[in-house]
C-alpha positions as CSV (number, residue, x, y, z in Angstrom):
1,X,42.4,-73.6,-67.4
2,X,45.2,-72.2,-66.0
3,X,45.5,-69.7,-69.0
4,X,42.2,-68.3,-68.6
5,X,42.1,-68.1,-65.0
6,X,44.4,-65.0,-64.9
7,X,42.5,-62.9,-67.2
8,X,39.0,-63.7,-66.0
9,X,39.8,-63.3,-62.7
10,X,40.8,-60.0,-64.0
11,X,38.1,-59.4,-65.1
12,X,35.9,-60.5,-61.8
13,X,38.6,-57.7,-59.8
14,X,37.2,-55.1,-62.4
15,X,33.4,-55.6,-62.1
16,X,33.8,-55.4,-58.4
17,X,35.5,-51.9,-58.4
18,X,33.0,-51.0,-60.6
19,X,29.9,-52.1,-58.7
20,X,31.3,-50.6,-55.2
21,X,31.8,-47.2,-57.4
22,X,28.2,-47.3,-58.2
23,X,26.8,-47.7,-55.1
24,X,28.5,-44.9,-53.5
25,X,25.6,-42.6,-52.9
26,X,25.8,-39.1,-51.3
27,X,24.9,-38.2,-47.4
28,X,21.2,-37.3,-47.0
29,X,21.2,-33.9,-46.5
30,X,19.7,-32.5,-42.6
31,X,17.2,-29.8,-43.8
32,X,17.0,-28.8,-39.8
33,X,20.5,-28.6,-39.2
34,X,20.6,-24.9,-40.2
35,X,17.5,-24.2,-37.9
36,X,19.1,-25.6,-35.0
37,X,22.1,-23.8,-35.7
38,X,23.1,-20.8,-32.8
39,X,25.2,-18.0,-34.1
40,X,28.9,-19.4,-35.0
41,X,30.7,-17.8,-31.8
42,X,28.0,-19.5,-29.6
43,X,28.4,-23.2,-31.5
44,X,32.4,-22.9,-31.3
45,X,31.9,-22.6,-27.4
46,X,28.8,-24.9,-27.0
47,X,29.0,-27.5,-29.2
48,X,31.3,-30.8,-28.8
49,X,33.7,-32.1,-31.1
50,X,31.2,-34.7,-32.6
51,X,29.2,-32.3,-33.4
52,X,31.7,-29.8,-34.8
53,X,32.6,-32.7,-37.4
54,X,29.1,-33.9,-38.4
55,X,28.1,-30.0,-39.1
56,X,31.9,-29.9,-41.4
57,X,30.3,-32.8,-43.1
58,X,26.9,-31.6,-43.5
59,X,28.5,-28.0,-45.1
60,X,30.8,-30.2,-47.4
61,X,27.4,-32.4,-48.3
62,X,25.3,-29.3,-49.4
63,X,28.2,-28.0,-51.5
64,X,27.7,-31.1,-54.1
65,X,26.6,-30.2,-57.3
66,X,22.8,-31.6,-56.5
67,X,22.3,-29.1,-53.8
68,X,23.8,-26.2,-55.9
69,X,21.1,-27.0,-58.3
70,X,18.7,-26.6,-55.6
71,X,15.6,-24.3,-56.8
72,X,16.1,-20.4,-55.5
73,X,13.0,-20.7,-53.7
74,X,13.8,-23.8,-51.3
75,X,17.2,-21.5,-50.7
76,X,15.3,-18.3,-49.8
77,X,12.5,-20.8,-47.6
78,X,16.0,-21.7,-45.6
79,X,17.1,-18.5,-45.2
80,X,14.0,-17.2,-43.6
81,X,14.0,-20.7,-41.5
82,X,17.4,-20.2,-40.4
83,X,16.6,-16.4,-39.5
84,X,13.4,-17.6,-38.1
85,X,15.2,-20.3,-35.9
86,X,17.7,-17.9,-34.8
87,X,14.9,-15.3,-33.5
88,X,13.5,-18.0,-31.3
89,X,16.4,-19.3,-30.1
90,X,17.3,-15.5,-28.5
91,X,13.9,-14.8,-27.4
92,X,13.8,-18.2,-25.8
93,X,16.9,-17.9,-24.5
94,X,16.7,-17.4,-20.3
95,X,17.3,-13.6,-19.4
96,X,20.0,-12.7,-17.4
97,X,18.3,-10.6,-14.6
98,X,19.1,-7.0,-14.4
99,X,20.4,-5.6,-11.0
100,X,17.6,-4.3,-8.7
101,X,18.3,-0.5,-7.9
102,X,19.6,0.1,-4.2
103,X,16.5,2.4,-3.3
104,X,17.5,5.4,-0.4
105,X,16.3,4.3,2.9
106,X,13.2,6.5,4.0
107,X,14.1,8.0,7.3
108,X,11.7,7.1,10.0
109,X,10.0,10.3,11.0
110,X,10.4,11.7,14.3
111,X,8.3,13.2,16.9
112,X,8.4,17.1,16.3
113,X,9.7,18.9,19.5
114,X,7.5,19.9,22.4
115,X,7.6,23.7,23.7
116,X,5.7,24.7,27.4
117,X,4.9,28.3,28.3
118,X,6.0,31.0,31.0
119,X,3.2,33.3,31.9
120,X,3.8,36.9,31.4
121,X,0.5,38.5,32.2
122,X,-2.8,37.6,33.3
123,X,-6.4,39.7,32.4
124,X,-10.2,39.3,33.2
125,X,-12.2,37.9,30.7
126,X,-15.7,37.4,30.5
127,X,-16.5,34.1,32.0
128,X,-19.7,33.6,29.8
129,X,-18.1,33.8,26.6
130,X,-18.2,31.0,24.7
131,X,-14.3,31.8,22.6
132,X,-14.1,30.7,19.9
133,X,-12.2,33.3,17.6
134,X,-9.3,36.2,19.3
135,X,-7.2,38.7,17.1
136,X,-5.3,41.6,18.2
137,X,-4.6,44.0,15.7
138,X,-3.1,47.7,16.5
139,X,-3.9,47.6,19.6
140,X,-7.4,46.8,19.7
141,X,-8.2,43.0,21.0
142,X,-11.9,41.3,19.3
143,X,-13.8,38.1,20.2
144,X,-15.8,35.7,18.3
145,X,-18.3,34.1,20.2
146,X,-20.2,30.9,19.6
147,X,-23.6,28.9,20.8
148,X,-26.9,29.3,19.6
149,X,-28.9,32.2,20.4
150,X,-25.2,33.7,22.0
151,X,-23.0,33.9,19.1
152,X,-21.3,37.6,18.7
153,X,-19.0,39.6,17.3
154,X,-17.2,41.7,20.3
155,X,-14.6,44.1,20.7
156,X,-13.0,43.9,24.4
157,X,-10.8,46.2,26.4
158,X,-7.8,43.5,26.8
159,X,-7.1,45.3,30.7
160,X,-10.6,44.8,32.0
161,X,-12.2,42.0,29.5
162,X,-14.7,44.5,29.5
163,X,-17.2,44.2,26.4
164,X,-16.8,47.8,24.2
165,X,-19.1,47.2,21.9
166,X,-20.8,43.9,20.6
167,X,-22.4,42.5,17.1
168,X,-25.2,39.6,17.6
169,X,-25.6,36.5,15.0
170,X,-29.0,35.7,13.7
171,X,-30.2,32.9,16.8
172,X,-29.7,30.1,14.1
173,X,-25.8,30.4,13.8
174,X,-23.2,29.3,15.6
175,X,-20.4,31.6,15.5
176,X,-16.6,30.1,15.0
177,X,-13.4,31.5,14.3
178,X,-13.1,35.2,13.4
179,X,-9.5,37.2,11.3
180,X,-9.2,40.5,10.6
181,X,-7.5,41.4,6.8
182,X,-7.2,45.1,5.8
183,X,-10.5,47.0,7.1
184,X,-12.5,43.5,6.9
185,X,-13.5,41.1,9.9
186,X,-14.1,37.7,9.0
187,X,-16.1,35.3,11.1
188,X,-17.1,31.9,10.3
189,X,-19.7,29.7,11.5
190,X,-20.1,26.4,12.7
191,X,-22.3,23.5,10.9
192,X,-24.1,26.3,8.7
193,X,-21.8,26.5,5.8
194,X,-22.2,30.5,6.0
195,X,-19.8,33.5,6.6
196,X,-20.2,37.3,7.5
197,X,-17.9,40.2,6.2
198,X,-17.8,43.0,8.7
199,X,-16.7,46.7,7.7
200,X,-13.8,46.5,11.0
201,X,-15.0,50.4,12.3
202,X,-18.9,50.2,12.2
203,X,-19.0,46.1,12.6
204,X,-21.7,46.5,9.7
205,X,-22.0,43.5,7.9
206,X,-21.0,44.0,3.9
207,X,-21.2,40.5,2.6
208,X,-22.7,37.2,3.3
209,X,-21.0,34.1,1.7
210,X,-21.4,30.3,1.9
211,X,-18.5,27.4,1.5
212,X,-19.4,23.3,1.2
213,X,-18.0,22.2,5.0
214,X,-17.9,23.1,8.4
215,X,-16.4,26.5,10.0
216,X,-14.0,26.4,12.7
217,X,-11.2,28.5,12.4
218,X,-9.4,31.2,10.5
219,X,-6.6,33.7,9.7
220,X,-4.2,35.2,7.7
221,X,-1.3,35.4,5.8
222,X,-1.8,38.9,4.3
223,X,-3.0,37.8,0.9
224,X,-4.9,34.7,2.0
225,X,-7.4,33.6,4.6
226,X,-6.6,30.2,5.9
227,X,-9.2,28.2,7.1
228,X,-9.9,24.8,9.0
229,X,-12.9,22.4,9.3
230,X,-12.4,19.9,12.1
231,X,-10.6,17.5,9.7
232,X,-6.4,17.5,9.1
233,X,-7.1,19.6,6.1
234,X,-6.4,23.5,6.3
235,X,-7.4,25.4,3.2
236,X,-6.9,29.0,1.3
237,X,-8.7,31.5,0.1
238,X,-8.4,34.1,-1.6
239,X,-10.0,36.8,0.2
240,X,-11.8,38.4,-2.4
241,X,-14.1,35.9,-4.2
242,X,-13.6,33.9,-0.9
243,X,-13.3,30.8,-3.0
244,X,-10.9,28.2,-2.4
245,X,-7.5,28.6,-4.3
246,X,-5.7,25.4,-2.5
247,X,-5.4,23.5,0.8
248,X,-2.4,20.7,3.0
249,X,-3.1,18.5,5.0
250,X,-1.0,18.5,8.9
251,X,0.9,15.7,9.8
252,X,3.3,14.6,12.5
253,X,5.0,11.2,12.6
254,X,1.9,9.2,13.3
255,X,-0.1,10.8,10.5
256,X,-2.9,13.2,9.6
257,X,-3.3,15.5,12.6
258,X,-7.6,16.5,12.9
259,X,-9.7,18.1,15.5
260,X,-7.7,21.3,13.8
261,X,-9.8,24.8,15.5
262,X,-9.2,28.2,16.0
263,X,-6.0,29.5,14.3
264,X,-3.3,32.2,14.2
265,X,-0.8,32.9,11.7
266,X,2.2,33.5,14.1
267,X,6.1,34.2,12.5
268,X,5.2,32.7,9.3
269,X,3.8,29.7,10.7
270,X,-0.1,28.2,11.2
271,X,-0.6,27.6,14.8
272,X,-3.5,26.1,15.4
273,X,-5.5,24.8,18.9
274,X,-6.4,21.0,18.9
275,X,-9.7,20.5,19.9
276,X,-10.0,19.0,23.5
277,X,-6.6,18.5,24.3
278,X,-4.0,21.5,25.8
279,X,-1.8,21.5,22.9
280,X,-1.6,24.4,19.8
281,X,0.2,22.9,16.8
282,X,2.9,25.0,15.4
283,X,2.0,23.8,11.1
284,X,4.4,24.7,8.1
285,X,2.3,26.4,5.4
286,X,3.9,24.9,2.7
287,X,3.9,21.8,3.9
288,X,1.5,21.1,6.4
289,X,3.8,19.3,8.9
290,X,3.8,19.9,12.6
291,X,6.7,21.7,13.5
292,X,6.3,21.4,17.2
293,X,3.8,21.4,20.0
294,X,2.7,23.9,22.2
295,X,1.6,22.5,25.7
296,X,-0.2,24.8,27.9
297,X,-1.2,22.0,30.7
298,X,-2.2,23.8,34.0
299,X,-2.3,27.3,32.3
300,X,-5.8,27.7,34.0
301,X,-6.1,27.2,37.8
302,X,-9.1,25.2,38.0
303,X,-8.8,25.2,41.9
304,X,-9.8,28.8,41.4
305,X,-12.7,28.3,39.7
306,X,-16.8,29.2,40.7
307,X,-18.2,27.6,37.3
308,X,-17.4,25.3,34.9
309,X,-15.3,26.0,32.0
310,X,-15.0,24.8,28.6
311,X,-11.4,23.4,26.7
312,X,-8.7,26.1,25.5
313,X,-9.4,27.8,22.6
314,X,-8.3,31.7,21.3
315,X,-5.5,32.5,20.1
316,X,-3.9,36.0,19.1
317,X,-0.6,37.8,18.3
318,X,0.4,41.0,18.5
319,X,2.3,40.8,15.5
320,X,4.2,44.6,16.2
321,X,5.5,43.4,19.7
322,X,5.6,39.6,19.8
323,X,2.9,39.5,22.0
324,X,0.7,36.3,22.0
325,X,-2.6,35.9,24.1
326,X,-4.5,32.5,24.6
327,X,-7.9,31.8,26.7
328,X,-10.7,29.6,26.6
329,X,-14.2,28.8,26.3
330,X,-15.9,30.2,29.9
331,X,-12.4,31.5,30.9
332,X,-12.4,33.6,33.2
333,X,-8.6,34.7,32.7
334,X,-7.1,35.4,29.2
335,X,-3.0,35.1,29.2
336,X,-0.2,36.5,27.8
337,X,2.0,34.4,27.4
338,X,5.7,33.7,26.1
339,X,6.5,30.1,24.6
340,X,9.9,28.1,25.5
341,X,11.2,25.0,25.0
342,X,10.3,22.0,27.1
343,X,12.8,21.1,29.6
């Protein structure tokens, strides 16, 4: 017994090793893994040590021969997973948010400055003219006058205010504002969307023409009549075709500036009366912003006065001397005057 108990338990040691060998099967292999996987400097950074070892043994796993002898097709379909997984995991990944631009600071507009007046001279004017257009050109002062039934076309002795010679409207027009541009009077009228072209020696009219909005005043630059409608909106034209070839609108620091009336162009700038109140705007063509106001409070004496009057409105420059005149509607005074800064 004791002779065959060596070799058969021998033999029992043997079949043991050889059954454990057997049942010694490989690792399942984690078809995800590679999905899941972020590029390798991200996983050296993010993932922790356990992880680091069971993705060592997953790579040693897949190198067995069985998954060598994997079919092309299931390696390609892992590829494009992988490349797949990878795609998502950037998109998905949270943005980091780009710096918002420091945008200037818009300066806060200020008030444009304030100018008053000295009177230089004073002349009669003829107190039952209703103003609403003055130019003075070499020397030689006109008037447009407005109302139904009264509006004209006037040239006046600027000494006297005496009336040389006069031009009535048709009774159904209104007469507005009136400019003189080469040997051409214009004059404008009010709700009636029509114009008159005067020949400036004979006051003969040479053309009638029609625009699509009010008349009130108008002037020019030398190559372009400049025109306003009640509104904040001054427009050009071209003085030939008398069509519109562009317009601004005024501002000042609290917005569009209207009630816009008879203008002048003074120095290279639109100055223009503001209907009802005392105050001509002094506008940038270019731009349309008010560079200053004009207040000519008290320039009428109204303690002086036999008849009622109407607001301010008329304004001309003598553009050889610098002069610049100003009345009003029923004046009886027209003023030269000279503009300086407000105190």
């Amino acid at each position: 017994m004791k002779y065959f108990s060596v070799p058969f338990l021998l033999l029992i040691a043997l079949c043991t090793c050889l059954l454990t060998a057997c049942d010694g099967r490989p690792l399942a292999t984690a078809t995800l893994a590679p999905t899941a996987a972020l590029p390798a400097e991200t996983s050296a950074t993010t993932q922790p040590p356990d992880a680091q070892a069971a993705d060592a043994t997953a790579s040693e796993t897949d190198a067995t021969p069985a998954a060598s002898a994997a079919a092309p097709d299931t390696v390609a379909t892992d590829a494009a997973a992988t490349e797949v997984a990878y795609a998502a995991v950037v998109v998905t990944a949270p943005d980091t948010p780009a710096p918002t631009p420091t945008e200037p600071a818009t300066p806060t507009p200020t008030p444009p400055p304030t100018y008053t007046y000295r009177i230089i001279n004073t002349y009669p004017h003829d107190p039952a003219a209703f103003t609403q257009g003055l130019i003075f050109v070499d020397g030689e002062l006109y008037e447009g006058t407005g109302r139904w039934g009264e509006s004209t076309l006037r040239e006046v002795a600027l000494a006297t205010g005496a009336v040389l010679r006069s031009r009535p409207l048709d009774a159904q027009y209104f007469g507005e504002g009136i400019t003189l541009l080469g040997d051409k009077i214009y004059q404008l009228t009010w709700q009636d969307q029509t114009g008159f072209v005067y020949d400036r020696d004979t006051f003969e009219p040479l053309q009638t023409f029609t625009y699509p909005h009010e008349g009130w005043g108008i002037t020019q630059d030398g190559t372009r009549l400049i025109v306003s409608d009640g509104t904040a909106t001054i427009r050009f034209w071209d003085p030939e075709t008398l069509q519109e070839t562009g317009q601004i609108t005024v501002r000042d620091n609290e917005g569009p500036l209207n009630r816009l009336n008879e203008l002048e162009f003074i120095n290279g700038e639109i100055w223009a009366h503001i209907w009802l109140t005392d105050l001509i705007a002094r506008i940038s063509p270019e731009t349309g912003d008010v560079l200053g106001y004009i207040d000519l409070t008290g320039l009428l004496d109204t303690s002086t006065l036999t008849q009622p009057v109407d607001v301010l409105n008329g304004l001309a420059f003598d553009s050889e001397t610098g002069r610049i005149f100003v009345t009003g509607k029923l004046w009886p005074s027209l003023f030269e005057i000279e503009v300086i800064p407000a105190p």
